[in-house]
Structure formats: structure tokens, C-alpha cells
C-alpha positions in Angstrom: 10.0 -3.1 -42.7 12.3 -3.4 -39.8 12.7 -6.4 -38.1 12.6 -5.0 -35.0 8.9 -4.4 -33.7 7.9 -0.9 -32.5 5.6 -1.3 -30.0 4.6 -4.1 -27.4 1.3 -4.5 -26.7 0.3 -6.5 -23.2 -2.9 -7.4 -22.1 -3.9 -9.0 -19.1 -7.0 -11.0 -19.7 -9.8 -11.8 -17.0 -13.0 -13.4 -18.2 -12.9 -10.8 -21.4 -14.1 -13.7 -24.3 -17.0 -10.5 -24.8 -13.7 -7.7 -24.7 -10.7 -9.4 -26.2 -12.0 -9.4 -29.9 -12.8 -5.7 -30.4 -9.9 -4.8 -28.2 -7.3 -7.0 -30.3 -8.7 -5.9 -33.3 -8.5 -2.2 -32.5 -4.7 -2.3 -32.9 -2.8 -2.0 -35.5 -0.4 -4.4 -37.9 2.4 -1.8 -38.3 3.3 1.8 -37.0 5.5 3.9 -38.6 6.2 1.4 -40.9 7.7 -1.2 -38.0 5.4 -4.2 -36.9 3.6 -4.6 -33.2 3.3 -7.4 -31.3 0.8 -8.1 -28.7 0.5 -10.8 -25.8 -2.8 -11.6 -23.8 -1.4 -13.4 -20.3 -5.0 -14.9 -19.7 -5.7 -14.8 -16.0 -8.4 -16.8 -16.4 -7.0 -19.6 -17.2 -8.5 -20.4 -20.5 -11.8 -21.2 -19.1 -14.0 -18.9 -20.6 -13.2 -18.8 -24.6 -10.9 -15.6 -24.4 -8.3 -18.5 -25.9 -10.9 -19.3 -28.4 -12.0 -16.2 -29.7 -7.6 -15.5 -30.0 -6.9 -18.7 -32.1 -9.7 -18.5 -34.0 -9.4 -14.8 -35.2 -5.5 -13.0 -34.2 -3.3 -16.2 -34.4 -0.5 -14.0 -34.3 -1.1 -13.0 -31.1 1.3 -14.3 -28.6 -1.6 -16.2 -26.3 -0.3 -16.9 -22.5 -2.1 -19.1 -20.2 -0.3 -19.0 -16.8 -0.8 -21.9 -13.8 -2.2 -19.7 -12.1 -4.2 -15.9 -11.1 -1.3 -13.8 -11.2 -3.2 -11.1 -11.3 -2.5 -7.7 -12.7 1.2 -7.1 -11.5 2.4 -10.4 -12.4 0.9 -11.0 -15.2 2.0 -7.7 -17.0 6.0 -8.6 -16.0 5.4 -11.9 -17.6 4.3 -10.4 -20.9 7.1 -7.8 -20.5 9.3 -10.1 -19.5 8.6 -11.8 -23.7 8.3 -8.7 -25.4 11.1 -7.0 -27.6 9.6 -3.5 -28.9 11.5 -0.2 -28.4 7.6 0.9 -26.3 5.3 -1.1 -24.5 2.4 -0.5 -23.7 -0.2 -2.0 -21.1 -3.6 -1.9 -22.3 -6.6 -3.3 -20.7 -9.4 -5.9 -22.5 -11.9 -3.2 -22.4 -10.3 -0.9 -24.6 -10.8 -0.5 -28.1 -8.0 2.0 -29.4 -7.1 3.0 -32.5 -3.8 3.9 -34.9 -4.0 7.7 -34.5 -3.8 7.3 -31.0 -1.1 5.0 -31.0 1.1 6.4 -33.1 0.6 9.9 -31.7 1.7 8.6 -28.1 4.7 6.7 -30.2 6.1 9.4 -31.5 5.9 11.6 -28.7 7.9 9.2 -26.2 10.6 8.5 -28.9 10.9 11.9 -29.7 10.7 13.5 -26.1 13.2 11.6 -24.2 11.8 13.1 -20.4 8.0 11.3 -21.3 8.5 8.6 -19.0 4.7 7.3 -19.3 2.0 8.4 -21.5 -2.0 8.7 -22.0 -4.3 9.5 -24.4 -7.7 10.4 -23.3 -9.8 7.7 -22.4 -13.4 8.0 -23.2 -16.2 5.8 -21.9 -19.3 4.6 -23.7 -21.6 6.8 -22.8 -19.1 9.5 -24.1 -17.7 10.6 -20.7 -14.3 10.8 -19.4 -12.4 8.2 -17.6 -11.0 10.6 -14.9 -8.7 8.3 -13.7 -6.7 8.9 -17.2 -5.5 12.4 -16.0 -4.6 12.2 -11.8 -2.3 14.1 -9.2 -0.8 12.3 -6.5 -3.2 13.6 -4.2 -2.3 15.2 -0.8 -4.7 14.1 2.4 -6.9 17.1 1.1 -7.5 16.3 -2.2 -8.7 13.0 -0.8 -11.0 14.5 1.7 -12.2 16.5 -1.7 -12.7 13.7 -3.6 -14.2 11.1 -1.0 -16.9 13.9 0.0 -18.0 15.0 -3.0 -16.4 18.3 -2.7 -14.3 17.9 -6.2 -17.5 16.3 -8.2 -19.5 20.0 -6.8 -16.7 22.4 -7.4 -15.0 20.5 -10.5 -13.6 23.3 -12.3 -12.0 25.2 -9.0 -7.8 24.0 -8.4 -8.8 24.3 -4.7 -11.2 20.8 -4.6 -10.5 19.4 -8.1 -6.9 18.5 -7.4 -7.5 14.8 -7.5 -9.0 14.4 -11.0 -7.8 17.9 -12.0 -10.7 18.4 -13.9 -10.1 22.6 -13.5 -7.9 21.9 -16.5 -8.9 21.1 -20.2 -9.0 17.7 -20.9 -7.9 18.3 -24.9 -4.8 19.8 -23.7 -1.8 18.1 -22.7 0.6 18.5 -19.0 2.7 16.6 -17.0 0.4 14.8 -13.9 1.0 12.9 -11.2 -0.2 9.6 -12.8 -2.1 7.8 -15.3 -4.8 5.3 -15.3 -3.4 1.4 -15.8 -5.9 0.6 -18.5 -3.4 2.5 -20.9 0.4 3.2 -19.8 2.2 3.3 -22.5 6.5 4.4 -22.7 10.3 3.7 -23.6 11.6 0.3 -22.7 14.4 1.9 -21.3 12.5 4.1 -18.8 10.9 1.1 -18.0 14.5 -0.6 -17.2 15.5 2.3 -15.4 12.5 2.6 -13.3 12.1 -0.9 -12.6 12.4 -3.2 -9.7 14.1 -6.5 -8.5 12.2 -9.0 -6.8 13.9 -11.3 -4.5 14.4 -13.9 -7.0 16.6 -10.9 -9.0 13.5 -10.7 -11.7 13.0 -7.3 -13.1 9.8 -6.1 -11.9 8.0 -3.2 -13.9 5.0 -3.8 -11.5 5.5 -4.5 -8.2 4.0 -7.7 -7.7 3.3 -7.0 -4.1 0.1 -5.5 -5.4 -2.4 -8.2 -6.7 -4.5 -5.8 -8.7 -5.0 -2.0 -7.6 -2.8 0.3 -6.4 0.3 -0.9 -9.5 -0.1 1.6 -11.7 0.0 4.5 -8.9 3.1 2.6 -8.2 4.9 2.8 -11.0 3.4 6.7 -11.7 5.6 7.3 -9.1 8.7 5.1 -9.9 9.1 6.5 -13.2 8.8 9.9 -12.3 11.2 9.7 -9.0 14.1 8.1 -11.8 13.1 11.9 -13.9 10.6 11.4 -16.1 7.5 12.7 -16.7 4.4 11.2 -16.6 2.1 13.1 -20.0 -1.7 13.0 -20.5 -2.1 14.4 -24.0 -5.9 14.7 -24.3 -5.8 15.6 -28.1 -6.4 11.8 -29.0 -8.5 9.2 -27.5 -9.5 5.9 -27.1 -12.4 4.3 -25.8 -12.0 2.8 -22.4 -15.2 -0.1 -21.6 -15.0 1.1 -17.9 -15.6 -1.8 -15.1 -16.4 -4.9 -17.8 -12.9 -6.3 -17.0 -13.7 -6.9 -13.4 -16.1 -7.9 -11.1 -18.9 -5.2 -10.1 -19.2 -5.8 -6.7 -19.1 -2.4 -4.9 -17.9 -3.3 -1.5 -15.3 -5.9 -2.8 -13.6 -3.5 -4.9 -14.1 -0.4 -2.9 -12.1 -2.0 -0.2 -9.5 -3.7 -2.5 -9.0 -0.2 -4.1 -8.7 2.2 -0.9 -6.3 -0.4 0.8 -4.2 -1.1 -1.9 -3.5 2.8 -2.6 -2.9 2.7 1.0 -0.4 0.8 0.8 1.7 2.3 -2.2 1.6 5.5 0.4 2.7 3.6 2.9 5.5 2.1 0.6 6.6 5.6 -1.1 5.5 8.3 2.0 6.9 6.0 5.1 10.2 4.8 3.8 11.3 4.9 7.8 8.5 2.7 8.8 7.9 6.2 11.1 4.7 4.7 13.4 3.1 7.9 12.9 3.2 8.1 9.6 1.3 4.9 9.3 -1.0 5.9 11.6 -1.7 8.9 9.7 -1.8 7.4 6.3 -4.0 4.3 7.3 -6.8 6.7 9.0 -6.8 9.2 5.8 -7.5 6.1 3.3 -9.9 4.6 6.3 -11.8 7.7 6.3 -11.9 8.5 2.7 -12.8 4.6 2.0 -16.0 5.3 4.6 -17.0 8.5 3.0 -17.0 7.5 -0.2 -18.6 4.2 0.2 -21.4 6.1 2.6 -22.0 8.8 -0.6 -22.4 5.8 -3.1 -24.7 4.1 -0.8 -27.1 7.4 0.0 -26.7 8.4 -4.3 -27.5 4.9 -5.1 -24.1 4.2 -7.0 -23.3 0.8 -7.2 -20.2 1.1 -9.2 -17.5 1.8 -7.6 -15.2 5.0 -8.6 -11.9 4.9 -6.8 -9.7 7.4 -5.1 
């Protein structure tokens, strides 16, 4: 075997004791006959037996316990910043994946040098699709679409489905616009090339201006501005624990979501700091945020499903 790992594995932890053991477990020892390595940076601080539940049962895990929150950004650069595999990927706790999967997404980004960032599809527990796996970066209509309830009505029409783009099969496989965080997986050196410099000179795969939403979108559109291509290949899956990583407070998340895609626009669309543009952007993610939070409330939804 080569002494080299393949593939990086990084988990940001949050009150997941209940997640981290299926998720860790899920992945495995060697692919294609080189090792993986995984890190757990545990935003919670160690305070709820995620630690624990690591020692006791995957001692080769490479266990983090920062000072402090870092939250998503952060903590995923600090795991990054450790790693040494040829791929990373970012995973989330409430995942439970599995080698088929994993090597399929492997060998497709070593042996297509444009992937920039790939997904499997991600399947939930009650054996629906995590949408957010497959995403366009939407235009102020596909918002409108999405936010009303226009795309979940007409799902299978380009026209309103251009969000989710659920007019197109999710076993196939396409470029998209961008890819849910909960699995990003890709070439180091896209990474590199793709990255960002904080002020301190760091290299920045996240952008840790963004605490916890809005990150992935981020980097969608980092790696695929630098020429890659962002893949959803929907002929494997994993099984994606939707929401038990987080907090389900509607409101709280609603508004953390909606702002902090906001602000990626603002950051990518408004490079000028135009006045107008800003305008423009902050009252489309104001009114889509309203919308969408007024169709949960009238349905009854209490958990959340972001733009």
C-alpha cells in the first residue's frame, strides 16, 4: 500500500455524539488500495461525548477540539489545513456513506482532470432526495420560483425548476451550478488553485467570512470561475441525516440561511460595490426569505428548506 493516503476525509462536528459513530464508521480503511484519513474538528468543544464515542471506537481518527466555535468555514480549513490526501472530501456528521460511492467519485476526479467538485446523490431517510445535492446558481427568477412554490408545483418543467433542477433525472450525471456542503468532495490541487488568502496569508478553501451557510455556494462558484466543473453524478448515493447536525429552529436558520446566500451574491454579483446592485440583491433574498417563511408558516413546515 502506498504511503501516501488517497483521500481526506473532514468532518465538522456539532453536538453529533448520536451521528459521529455511524458516519465514521460508514467510511472506508483503504480505496484503491491507498489508505484514508479522516479528522472530526469538534465544534462543540468536547462537551457532549462526540470525543468519547471517537476514542473509544475509531482511535485512528485524527480528533480536533478547537478553543473555540469556529463554525463551518473555519473549522473545515483547519482540518484541511492537516490533511495530506491527493482528494478531500467534506462530509457532514449526518451522513452515512459507503465505499462504492467513494471510490466512484475518486476515480472520476482523478481521472477527469476539469471535475473541480463532486456529488453523489444524497438520499434522506425517508428515501427522498436532498435537492440541495444537485443546484443552479439561480437567477432572481428561479428564486421567485422556488420561494413561492412555483418549482415544488411545476417540478418537472426547466421554466420553474431551475433552482433544484429537478426537470432532469436525478440517476444521471451533468455539470450544475453547485453542490450541497454536506458532501463536496475533489483534487487538492483544485482546491489550491481555487482557494483564498485571508489577511493573515492562510489559505482559505472556505471563506471564513461565512460562519455557517452560504460556504459551500461560495466555493461552487470559486472552483468553477478558476475552470472546473462542478459534477452531480446521481448513479451512487449516500444517505444524507438531513437537519440532525443543526439546530431546528425555523426562524433562526431561515434567516441565517437567506442572508448568508445574500451575501455570497453580494460578494461574487457586486464586485464594484455598485449601490444598486445591492439594493437589488438585498430586496430579492428579503423577498424570497418572506415568501418562503410565509409558505412554511400557512403548510405547517417547521423545518426549514433553504434557497
Amino acid at each position: 500500500m502506498s504511503e501516501s493516503p488517497i483521500l481526506s476525509v473532514i468532518i465538522v462536528a456539532y453536538k453529533s455524539a448520536t451521528e459521529i459513530g455511524p458516519a465514521v464508521g460508514s467510511l472506508p480503511v483503504t480505496l484503491l488500495g491507498r489508505s484514508v484519513e479522516v479528522f472530526v474538528i469538534d465544534n462543540s468543544l468536547d462537551s457532549d461525548g462526540t470525543g468519547m464515542v471517537l476514542r473509544e471506537q475509531y482511535p485512528d481518527v485524527h480528533y480536533i477540539v478547537p478553543a473555540e466555535n469556529l463554525g463551518f468555514g473555519r473549522a473545515n480549513n483547519l482540518g484541511y489545513a492537516r490533511s495530506r490526501a491527493e482528494c478531500v472530501l467534506f462530509l457532514n456528521p449526518d451522513t452515512v456513506c459507503n465505499a462504492i460511492a467513494l471510490e466512484h467519485c475518486v476515480r472520476r476526479v482523478l481521472a477527469e482532470p476539469d471535475v473541480g467538485l463532486i456529488s453523489p446523490r444524497l438520499v434522506m431517510a425517508d428515501g427522498g432526495m436532498d435537492l440541495a445535492c444537485r443546484r443552479s446558481i439561480p437567477t432572481w427568477w428561479d428564486g421567485f420560483c422556488r420561494a413561492s412554490g412555483l418549482a415544488a408545483r411545476f417540478h418537472d418543467r426547466p421554466w420553474a425548476a431551475g433552482y433544484n433542477l429537478t426537470y432532469l433525472p436525478a440517476e444521471g450525471t451533468y455539470a450544475v451550478g453547485a453542490i450541497n456542503g454536506a458532501f463536496m468532495l475533489g483534487r487538492r490541487e483544485v482546491l489550491i488553485i481555487s482557494a483564498e488568502h485571508g489577511g493573515d496569508g492562510r489559505e482559505q478553501v472556505f471563506d471564513e467570512a461565512f460562519f455557517m451557510y452560504g460556504d459551500d455556494l461560495d466555493l461552487c462558484i470559486r472552483v468553477a470561475r478558476a475552470g472546473f466543473k462542478i459534477v452531480y453524478d446521481g448513479r451512487v448515493s449516500i444517505t444524507h441525516l438531513k437537519g440532525l447536525s443543526v439546530a431546528k429552529n425555523y426562524e433562526l436558520m431561515s434567516r441565517a440561511i437567506f442572508d448568508a446566500n445574500r451575501d455570497v451574491y453580494l460578494k461574487h454579483f457586486n464586485p464594484r460595490g455598485s449601490a444598486w446592485v445591492r439594493w437589488k440583491w438585498c430586496a430579492a433574498f428579503g423577498t424570497w426569505k418572506l415568501m418562503a417563511r410565509l409558505r412554511a408558516r400557512v403548510r405547517g413546515y417547521r423545518r426549514v428548506k433553504p434557497l
